[in-house]
C-alpha positions, 0 to 999 in steps of 0.5 A: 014843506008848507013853506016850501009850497008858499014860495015863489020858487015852488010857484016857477017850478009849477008853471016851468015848461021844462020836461024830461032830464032838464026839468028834473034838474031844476027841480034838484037845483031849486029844492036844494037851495030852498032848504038849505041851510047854516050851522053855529059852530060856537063855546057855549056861554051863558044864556043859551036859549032852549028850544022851549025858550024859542018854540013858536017866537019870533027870535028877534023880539025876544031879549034873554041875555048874551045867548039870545043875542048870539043867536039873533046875530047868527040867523041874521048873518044866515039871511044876509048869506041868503039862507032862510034856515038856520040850526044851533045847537043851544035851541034846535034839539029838544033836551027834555028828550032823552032819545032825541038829545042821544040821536044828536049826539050821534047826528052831529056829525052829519048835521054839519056836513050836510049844511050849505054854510057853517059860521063859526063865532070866535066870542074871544077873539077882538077884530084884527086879532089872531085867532090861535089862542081861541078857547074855539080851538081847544073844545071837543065838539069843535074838532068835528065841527071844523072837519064836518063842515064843507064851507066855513066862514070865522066871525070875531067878537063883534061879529065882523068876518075874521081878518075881513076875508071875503071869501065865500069859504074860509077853508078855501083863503090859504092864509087862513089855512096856513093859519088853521093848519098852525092852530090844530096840527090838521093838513090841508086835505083833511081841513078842506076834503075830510072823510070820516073813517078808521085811515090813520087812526092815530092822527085822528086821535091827536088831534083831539088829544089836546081838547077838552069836554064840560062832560067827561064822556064827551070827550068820546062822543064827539069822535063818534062821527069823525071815526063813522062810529054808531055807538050808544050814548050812556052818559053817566059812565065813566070816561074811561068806558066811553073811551075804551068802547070808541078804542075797541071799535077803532081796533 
């Protein structure tokens, strides 16, 4: 909010002559804008920054390795798309939180529904390189990344746009559909207008049958938010647990 009031727009909202619906309209507009924000849909390497890592620095003066520049990339495509918010999921949660870490395991979902842009980080995939042999397509919490997220845009390894598709939402280029639609076995109104829910249940599941998680019981958790579940988290059950409390809720 501090920067919100620091602004220029808050300033024009300010002195706006406008009253009445069309003021309330603007208001909306330009709140909505400002907070906007990215999301990193990306597999985790090595040298992921940590919110303690990154607490009260400036990112693009730190040097911590392939994880630290990752992220530098990922805030500077977010300015360039004209955003000043960025959130990943390597340095926006406080890990040595137990609570908050198990709310975001919840919150994921939502997260990335509510972002204006999601750039996903294809770190395998050489430029003019087909993306279907892409380990992104193979991970748990990608699943949900991909069917959260309203507007999506590829980057391959040199962080330059997949296939150099300039369209504002890559969901939205029917080649790359079609090629999406190949890779995951997910049809086109589920790619591009996915609603969580219990409606055909066994396709959701499918569709994550063939993907894997670092920890077991993730392979449930990520599924949490593409069921519209609220579950608790307990890591350190077993897979099996995990997976019978989501089939038991589904039931």
């Amino acid at each position: 909010m501090s920067c919100f009031e620091d602004s220029a727009p808050y300033n024009e909202l300010l002195s706006s002559a406008q009253t009445g619906p069309e003021c309330e309209v603007l208001i909306h507009k330009t709140i909505s804008k400002f907070f906007g924000y990215t999301t990193l849909s990306h597999r985790w390497g090595t040298g992921e920054p940590s919110l303690r890592n990154i607490q009260g620095q400036n990112v693009y003066t730190l040097n911590h390795g392939e994880g630290l520049a990752k992220l530098q990339n990922f805030c500077i495509l977010t300015l360039q798309h004209d955003y000043i918010w960025a959130w990943s999921d390597t340095c926006c949660i406080d890990k040595d939180s137990s609570s908050e870490f198990h709310e975001a395991v919840g919150s994921m979902f939502s997260w990335y529904r509510r972002s204006a842009l999601t750039i996903v980080h294809l770190s395998d995939v050489p430029d003019a390189m087909p993306f279907s042999n892409s380990v992104w397509f193979r991970r748990g919490w990608t699943l949900q990344e991909l069917l959260a997220s309203p507007s999506i845009l590829f980057y391959s390894q040199d962080w330059s746009l997949y296939m150099n598709c300039t369209s504002p939402n890559h969901k939205t280029d029917s080649a790359i559909l079609a090629e999406l639609q190949e890779v995951t076995g997910i049809g086109e109104l589920h790619l591009k207008y996915f609603s969580p829910g219990m409606d055909d249940a066994r396709s959701r599941l499918q569709w994550a049958s063939t993907r894997s998680t670092t920890r077991s019981e993730d392979s449930a958790y990520s599924l949490f938010g593409i069921f519209q579940v609220h579950l608790p988290v307990f890591y350190g059950e077993t897979v099996e647990n995990a997976l019978g409390r989501l089939l038991m809720e589904i039931v």
